[in-house]
DOMISE-163936 format. One line per field, with one value per residue: residue number from 1; z, y, x of N, C-alpha, C in turn; residue in one letter. Coordinates in steps of 0.02 Angstrom, whole numbers, plus 50000, padded with zeros to 5 digits. Last residue first. Example, Ala and Ser with C-alpha at 12.3 -4.5 7.8 and 13.67 -1.06 7.14 Angstrom:
<recs>
nr (2, 1)
n.Z (50354, 50390)
n.Y (49888, 49716)
n.X (50642, 50660)
ca.Z (50357, 50390)
ca.Y (49947, 49775)
ca.X (50684, 50615)
c.Z (50394, 50390)
c.Y (50002, 49835)
c.X (50645, 50660)
rest (S, A)
</recs>
This chain:
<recs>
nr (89, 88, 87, 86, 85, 84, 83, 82, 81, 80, 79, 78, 77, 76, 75, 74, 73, 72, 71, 70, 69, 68, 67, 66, 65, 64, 63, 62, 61, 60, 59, 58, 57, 56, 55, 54, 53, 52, 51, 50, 49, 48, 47, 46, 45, 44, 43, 42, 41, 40, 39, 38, 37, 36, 35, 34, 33, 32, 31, 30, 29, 28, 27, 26, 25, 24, 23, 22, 21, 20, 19, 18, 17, 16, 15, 14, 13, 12, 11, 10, 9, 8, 7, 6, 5, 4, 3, 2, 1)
n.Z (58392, 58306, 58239, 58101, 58025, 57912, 57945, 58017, 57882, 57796, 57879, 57879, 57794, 57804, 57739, 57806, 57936, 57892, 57844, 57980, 58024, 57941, 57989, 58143, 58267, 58305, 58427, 58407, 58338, 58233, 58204, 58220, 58184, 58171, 58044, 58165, 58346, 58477, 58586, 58680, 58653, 58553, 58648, 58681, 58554, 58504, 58592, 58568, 58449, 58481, 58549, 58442, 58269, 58158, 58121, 58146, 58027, 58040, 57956, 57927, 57776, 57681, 57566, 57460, 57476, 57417, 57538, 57631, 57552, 57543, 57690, 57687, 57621, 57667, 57811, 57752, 57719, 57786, 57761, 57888, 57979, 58036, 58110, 58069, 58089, 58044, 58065, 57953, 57914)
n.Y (53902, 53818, 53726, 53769, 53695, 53619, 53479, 53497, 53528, 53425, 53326, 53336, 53274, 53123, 53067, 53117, 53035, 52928, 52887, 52900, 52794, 52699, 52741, 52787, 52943, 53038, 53123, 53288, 53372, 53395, 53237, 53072, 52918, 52750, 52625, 52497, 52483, 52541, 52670, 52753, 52894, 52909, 52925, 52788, 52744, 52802, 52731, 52609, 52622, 52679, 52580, 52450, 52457, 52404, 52501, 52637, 52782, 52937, 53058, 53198, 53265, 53387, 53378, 53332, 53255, 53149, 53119, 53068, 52951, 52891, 52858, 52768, 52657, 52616, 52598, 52466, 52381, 52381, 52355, 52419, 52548, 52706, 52874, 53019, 53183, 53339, 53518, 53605, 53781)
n.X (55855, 55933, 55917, 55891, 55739, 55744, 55717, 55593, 55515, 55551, 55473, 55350, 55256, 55245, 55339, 55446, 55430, 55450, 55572, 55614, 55562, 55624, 55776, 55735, 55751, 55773, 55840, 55929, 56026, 55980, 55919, 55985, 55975, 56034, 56000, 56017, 55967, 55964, 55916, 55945, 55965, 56066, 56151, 56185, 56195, 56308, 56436, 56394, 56462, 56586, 56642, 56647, 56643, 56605, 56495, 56466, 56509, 56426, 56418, 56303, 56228, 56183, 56037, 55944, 55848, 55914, 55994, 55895, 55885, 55989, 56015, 55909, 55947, 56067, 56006, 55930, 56032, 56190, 56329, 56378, 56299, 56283, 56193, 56211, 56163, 56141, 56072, 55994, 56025)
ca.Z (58408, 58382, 58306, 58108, 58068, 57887, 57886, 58050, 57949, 57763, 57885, 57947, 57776, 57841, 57707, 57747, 57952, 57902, 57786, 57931, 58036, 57941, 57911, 58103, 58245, 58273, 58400, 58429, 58425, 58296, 58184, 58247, 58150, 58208, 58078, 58120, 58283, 58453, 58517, 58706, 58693, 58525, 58607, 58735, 58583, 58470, 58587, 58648, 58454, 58413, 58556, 58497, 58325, 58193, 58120, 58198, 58032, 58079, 57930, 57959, 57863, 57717, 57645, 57463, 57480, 57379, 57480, 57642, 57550, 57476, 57646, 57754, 57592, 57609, 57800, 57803, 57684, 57782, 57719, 57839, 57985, 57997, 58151, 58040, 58110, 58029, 58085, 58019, 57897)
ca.Y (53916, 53869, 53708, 53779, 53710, 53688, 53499, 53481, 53577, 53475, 53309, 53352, 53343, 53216, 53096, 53129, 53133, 52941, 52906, 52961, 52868, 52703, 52733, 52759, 52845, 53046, 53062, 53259, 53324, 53451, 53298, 53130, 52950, 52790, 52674, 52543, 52465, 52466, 52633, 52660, 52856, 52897, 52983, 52843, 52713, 52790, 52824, 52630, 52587, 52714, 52632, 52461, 52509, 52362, 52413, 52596, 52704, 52877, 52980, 53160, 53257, 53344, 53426, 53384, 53318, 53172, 53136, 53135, 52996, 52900, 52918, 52820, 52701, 52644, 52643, 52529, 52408, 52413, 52298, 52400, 52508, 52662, 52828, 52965, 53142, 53274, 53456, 53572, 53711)
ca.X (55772, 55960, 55928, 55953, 55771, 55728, 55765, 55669, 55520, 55575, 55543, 55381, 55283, 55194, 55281, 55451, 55415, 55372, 55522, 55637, 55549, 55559, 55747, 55782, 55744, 55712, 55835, 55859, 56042, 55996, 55924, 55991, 55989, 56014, 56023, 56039, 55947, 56014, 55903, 55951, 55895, 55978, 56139, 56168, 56147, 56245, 56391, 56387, 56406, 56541, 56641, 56587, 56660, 56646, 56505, 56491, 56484, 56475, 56402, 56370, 56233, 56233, 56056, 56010, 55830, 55864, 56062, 55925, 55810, 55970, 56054, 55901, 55886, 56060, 56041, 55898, 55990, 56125, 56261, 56392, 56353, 56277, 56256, 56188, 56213, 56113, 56134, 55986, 56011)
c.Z (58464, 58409, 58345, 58186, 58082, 57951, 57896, 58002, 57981, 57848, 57863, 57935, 57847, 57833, 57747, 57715, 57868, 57917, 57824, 57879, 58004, 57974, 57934, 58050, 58196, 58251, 58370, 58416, 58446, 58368, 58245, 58206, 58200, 58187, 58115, 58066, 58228, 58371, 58489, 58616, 58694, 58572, 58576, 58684, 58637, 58546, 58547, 58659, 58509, 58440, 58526, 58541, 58410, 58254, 58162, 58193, 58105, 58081, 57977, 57979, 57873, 57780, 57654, 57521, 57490, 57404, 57438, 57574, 57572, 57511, 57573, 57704, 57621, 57593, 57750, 57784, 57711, 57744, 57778, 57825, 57929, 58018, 58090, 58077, 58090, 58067, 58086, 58022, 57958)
c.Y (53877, 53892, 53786, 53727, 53718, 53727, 53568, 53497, 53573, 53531, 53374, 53364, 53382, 53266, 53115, 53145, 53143, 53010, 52908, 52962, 52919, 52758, 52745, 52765, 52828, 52979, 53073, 53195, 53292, 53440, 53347, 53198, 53034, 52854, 52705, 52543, 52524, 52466, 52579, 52647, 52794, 52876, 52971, 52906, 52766, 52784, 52824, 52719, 52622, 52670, 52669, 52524, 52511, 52405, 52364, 52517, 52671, 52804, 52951, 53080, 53189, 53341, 53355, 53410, 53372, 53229, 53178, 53170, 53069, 52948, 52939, 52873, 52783, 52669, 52678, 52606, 52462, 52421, 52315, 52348, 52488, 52586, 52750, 52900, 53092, 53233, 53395, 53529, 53667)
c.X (55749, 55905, 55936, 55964, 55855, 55769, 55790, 55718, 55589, 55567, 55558, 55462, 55347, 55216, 55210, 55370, 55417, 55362, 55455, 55560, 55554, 55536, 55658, 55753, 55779, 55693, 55792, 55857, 55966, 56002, 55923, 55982, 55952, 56011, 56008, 56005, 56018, 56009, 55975, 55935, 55904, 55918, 56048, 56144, 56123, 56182, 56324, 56360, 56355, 56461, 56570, 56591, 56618, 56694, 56533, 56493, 56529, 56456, 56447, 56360, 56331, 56208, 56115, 56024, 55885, 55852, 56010, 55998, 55846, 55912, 56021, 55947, 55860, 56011, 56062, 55951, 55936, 56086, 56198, 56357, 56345, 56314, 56221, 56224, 56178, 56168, 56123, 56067, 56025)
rest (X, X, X, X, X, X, X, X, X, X, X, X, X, X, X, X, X, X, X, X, X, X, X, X, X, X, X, X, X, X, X, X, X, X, X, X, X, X, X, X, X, X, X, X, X, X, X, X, X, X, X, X, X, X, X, X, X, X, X, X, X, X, X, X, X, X, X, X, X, X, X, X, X, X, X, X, X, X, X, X, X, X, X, X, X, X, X, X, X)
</recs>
C-alpha cells in the first residue's frame, strides 16, 4: 500500500474533503497539520515543490497537489493505481 502524507491546517475545507475522499477508499495516510507550525510549513513546501496552498498532499514521496488533484486522479481512475503502488517499484 502506498504512503500518504497529508500536510493540513485548521478550517480547511479543502482538507476536510481531501481526508473524506482518502478515509472513502480506506487507505491511512499521515496527517501533519502545519497551522500554526512555520517549521511544518517550510517542510511542506520544500517537499511539495514550493506549493503554499492546503492541502499538500504526497503519495510515495511524490507531490500530487491538493484536494482538486486528488479528486482529479480519483476520477481517471489514477488515484486507486498510486493507491495500489507500495513505492518500491
Amino acid at each position: 500500500m502506498a504512503e500518504i502524507v497529508m500536510y493540513t491546517r485548521m478550517f480547511c475545507g479543502f482538507c476536510v474533503a481531501a481526508k473524506r475522499l482518502l478515509k472513502k477508499k480506506g487507505v491511512a495516510f499521515q496527517e501533519i497539520d502545519a497551522s500554526l507550525k512555520p517549521d511544518k510549513r517550510a517542510e511542506m513546501m520544500a517537499r511539495s515543490g514550493g506549493g503554499r496552498t492546503f492541502p499538500q498532499i504526497l503519495i510515495n514521496g511524490q507531490a500530487i497537489g491538493g484536494c482538486t488533484e486528488l479528486y482529479a486522479l480519483e476520477e481517471s481512475g489514477d488515484l486507486d493505481r498510486l493507491l495500489a503502488d507500495d513505492g518500491a517499484g
